[in-house]
N, C-alpha and C positions, 0 to 999 in steps of 0.2 A: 504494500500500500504506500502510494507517494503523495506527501503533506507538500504543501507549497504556503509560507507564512511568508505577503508577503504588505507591508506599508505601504500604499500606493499614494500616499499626497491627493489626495481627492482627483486623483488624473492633471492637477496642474503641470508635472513635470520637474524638470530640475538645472541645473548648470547656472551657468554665468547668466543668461537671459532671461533666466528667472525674479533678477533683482533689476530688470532694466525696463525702462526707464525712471524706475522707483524702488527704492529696497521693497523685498517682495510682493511687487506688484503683480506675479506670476499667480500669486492666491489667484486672483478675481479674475482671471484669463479662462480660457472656454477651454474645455479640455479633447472636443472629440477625435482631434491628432493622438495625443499621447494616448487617448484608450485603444483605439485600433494598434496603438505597436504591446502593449499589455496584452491584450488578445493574443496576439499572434507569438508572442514571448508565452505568454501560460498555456496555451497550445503545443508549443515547440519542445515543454517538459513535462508534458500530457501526467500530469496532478490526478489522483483519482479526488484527495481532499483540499481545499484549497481553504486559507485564512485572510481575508483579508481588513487590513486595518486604515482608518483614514476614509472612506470611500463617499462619495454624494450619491446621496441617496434621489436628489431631484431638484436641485437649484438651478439657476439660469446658465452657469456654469455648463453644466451637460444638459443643457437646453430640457431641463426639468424630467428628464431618463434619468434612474435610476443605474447608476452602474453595474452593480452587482446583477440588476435582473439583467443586464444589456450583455454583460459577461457569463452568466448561465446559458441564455439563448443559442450566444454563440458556441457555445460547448457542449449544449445538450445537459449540463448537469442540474440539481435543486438547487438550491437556496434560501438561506434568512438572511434580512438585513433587518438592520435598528439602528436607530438615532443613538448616538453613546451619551448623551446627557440626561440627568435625571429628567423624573416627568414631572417637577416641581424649577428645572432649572429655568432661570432669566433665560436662558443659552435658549433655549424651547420657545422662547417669544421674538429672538430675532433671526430676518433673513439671512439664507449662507447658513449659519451655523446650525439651524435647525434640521441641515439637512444633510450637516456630519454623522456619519455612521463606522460601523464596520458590519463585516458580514462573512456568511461558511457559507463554500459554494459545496456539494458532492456528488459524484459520479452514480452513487450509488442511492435509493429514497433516503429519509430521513425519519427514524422511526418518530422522533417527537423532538421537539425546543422550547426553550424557555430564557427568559431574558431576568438577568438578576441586573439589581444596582447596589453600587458599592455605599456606605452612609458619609464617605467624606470626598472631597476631590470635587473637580468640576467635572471631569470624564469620568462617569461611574457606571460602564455598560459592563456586564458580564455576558456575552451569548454559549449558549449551552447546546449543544448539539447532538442525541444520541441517533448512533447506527448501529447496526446490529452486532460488530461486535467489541465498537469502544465508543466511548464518549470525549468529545469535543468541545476544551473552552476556547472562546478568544476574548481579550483583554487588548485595554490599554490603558496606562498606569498614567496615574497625576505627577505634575512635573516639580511637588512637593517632597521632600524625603518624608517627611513627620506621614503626609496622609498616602505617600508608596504603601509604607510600613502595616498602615492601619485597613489597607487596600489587600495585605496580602494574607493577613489575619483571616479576612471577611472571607476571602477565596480559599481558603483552608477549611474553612467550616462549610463553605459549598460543597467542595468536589469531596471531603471525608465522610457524606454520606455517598456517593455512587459507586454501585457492587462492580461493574464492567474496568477493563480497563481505560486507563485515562490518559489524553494527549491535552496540554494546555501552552498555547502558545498566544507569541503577542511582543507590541511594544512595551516591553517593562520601566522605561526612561530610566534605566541604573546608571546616572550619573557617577553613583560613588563606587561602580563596581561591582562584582559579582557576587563580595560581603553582602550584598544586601539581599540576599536569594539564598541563602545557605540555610538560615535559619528556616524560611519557608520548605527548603525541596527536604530538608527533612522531619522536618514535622508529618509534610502531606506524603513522605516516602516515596518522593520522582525522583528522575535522573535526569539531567541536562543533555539532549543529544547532542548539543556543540564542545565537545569534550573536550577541542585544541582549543576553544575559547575563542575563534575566530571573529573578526568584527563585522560589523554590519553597515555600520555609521560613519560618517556622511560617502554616501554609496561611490565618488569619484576618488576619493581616499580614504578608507577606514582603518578609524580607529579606537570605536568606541563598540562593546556590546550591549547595544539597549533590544533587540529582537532574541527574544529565547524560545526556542520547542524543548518542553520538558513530558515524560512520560512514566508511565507504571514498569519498574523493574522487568515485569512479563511482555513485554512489550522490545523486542529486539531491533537496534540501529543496524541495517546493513550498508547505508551509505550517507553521509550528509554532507552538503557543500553551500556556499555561499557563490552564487553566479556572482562575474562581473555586470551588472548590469543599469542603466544609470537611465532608469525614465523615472525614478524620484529619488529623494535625499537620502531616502532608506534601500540596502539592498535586499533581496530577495531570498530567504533560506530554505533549498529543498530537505525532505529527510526521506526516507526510505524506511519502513517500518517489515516486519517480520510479522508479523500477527499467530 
């Protein structure tokens, strides 16, 4: 089974021309260039599950198409998307932001989902995704330490009720490092498949690792890499599981 975890910047893109004619003025640019080379990239590494984090859900931006659903279509696979901010946040009242997401695309049905929120942070989406024979988080972590910390508590008590084994992946924003995940991956009993610790961050040179795929001990890596690949500021991490 091949996971694809991958940031995608809402399809705005990335490089030097992202900041021109205005420091990131690249947000607010139309994205339906940079999705058709996404497509054709997530296609090229035929994913049976796919994570993606950052994604529009339907702002003017992608001329109010949903990516995720635009990206299943073209694949033939499922999908959930969700807004990652609470349903109490301001973020939920104004335009563009409301219609940040992330979303799990799968080759395979979906037996059932479920969206948790985290109680701190501004980004507080949990998507929960079970198949038939593991369960699927994705996450994207607050750029807080204090409310990471209180973010990875809450997801411990999520995923330590489900019986199936568990894939949890995501932008974790570990600024300070991979300490800040230690305590979690053993408490909830994962393993990190990035095992050389490779980076992910900022996708034209990296050197930081804020994208992790963590799993259930039963659950076997037979291959993981990080493509070079640069249609957003994050890069793209395949893994290969064993099941």
């Amino acid at each position: 089974m091949r996971f694809l975890l991958y940031n995608i910047r809402y399809g705005t893109g990335a490089g030097a021309g992202y900041h021109l004619p205005f420091p990131f003025i690249g947000f607010f640019k139309k994205t339906e260039t940079v999705l058709g080379q996404l497509v054709s990239f997530i296609r090229s590494v035929d994913p049976d599950i796919i994570g993606l984090v950052e994604v529009d859900s339907g702002s003017y931006r992608s001329r109010n198409n949903c990516q995720v659903a635009a990206i299943a279509r073209a694949l033939g696979h499922y999908h959930v998307v969700q807004t990652k901010y609470g349903t109490e946040s301001m973020a939920n009242r104004v335009p563009v932001l409301n219609k940040q997401g992330n979303g799990i695309l799968s080759r395979e049905s979906i037996v059932s989902h479920h969206f948790h929120y985290f109680e701190e942070g501004v980004k507080r989406l949990v998507i929960e995704v079970e198949l038939e024979e593991v369960v699927l988080f994705i996450v994207h972590l607050s750029l807080k330490f204090k409310h990471r910390q209180q973010q990875l508590e809450h997801l411990h008590r999520i995923i330590s009720e489900r019986n199936k084994p568990i894939i949890v992946g995501g932008d974790f924003n570990t600024f300070g490092g991979q300490r800040e995940i230690k305590l979690f991956l053993a408490a909830a009993n994962l393993v990190d498949a990035n095992k050389a610790g490779l980076p992910s961050y900022p996708s034209h040179a990296p050197k930081k690792q804020l994208d992790f795929i963590f799993h259930s001990p039963e659950l076997k890596v037979t291959h993981f890499s990080i493509p070079e690949v640069r249609l957003s500021d994050h890069a793209p991490l395949i893994c290969d599981f064993l099941l």
